[in-house]
C-alpha positions as CSV (number, residue, x, y, z in Angstrom):
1,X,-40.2,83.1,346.6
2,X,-41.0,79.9,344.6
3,X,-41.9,81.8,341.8
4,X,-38.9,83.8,341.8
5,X,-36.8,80.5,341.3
6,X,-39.4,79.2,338.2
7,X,-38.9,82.3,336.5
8,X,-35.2,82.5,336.8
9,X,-34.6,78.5,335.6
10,X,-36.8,79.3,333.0
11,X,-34.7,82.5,331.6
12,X,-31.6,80.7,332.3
13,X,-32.7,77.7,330.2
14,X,-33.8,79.8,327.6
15,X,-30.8,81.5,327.5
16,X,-29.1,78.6,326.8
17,X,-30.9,77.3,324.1
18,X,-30.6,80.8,322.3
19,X,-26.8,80.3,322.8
20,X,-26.5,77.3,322.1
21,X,-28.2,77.9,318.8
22,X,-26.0,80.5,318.0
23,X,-23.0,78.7,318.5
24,X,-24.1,75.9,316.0
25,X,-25.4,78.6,313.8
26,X,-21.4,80.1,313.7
27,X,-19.7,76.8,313.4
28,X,-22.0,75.1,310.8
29,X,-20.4,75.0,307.2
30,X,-20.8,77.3,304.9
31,X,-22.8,75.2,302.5
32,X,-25.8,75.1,305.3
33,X,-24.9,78.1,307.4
34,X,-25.9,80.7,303.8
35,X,-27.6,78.3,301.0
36,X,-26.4,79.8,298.2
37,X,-22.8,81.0,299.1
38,X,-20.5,78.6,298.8
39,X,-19.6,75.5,297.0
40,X,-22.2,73.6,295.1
41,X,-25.3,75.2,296.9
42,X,-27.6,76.2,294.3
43,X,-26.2,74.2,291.4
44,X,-28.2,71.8,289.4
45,X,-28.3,68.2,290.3
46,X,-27.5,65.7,287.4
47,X,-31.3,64.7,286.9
48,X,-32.6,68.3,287.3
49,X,-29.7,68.8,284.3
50,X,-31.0,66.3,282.6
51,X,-34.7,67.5,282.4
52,X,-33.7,70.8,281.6
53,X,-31.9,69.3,278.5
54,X,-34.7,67.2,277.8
55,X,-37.5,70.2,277.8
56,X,-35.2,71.9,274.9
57,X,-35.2,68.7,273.2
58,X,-31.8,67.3,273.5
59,X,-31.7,63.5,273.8
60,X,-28.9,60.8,274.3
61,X,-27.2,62.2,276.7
62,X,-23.9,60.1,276.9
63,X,-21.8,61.9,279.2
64,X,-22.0,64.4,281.5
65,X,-18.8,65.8,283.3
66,X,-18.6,68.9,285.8
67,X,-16.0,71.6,284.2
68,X,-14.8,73.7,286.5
69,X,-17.3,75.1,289.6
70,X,-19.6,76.9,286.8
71,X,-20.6,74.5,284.8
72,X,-21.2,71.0,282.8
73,X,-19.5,69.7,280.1
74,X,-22.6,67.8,277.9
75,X,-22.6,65.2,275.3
76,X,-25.8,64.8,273.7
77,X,-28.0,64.7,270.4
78,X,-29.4,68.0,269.6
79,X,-33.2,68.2,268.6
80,X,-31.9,67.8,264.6
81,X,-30.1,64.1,265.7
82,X,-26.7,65.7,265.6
83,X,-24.4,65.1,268.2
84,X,-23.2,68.0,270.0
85,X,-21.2,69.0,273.3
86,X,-22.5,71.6,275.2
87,X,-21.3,73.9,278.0
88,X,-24.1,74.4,280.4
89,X,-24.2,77.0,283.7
90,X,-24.5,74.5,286.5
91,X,-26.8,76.7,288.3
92,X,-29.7,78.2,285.8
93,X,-29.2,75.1,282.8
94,X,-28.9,78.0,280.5
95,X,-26.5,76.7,276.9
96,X,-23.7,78.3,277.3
97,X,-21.9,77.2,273.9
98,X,-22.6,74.6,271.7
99,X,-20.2,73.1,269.3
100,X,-20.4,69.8,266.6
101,X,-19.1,66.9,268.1
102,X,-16.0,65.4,266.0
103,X,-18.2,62.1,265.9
């Protein structure tokens, strides 16, 4: 008989702790509920931009500005010395566009 009770608080309580991790599982945000899907999950953080830029020898980086959801707007010295704005995809650092900065 006493084992009959154990067993049955023990399913009960795990039962709960699968629900209960369910539920926050549903109501968490987007962002956290599905890396990756929504909002600025998987873009590039402003350093890791940075050292992307850096690798392909860009340098001076003056300003950096987040142009729509897709990507950065970049001013910067290209690997010649010129000064150049960029477009770059905010989630792979790939150079999107490059054009002469009016400097």
């Amino acid at each position: 008989m006493m084992y009959g009770k154990i067993a049955a608080a023990a399913l009960l309580a795990g039962s709960l702790a699968i629900g209960g991790y369910a539920l926050a599982v549903e109501t968490a945000p987007a962002s956290q509920a599905q890396p990756g899907k929504a909002g600025d999950a998987g873009a590039l953080t402003v350093p890791q931009l940075v050292e992307r830029l850096a690798v392909q020898g860009y340098s001076d980086i003056t300003e950096i500005k987040r142009h729509r959801d897709k990507n950065y707007k970049v001013e910067a010295r290209d690997p010649q010395g010129k000064r150049v704005e960029l477009a770059v995809d905010a989630r792979t650092g790939d150079i999107l566009k490059t054009e002469k900065d009016e400097d």
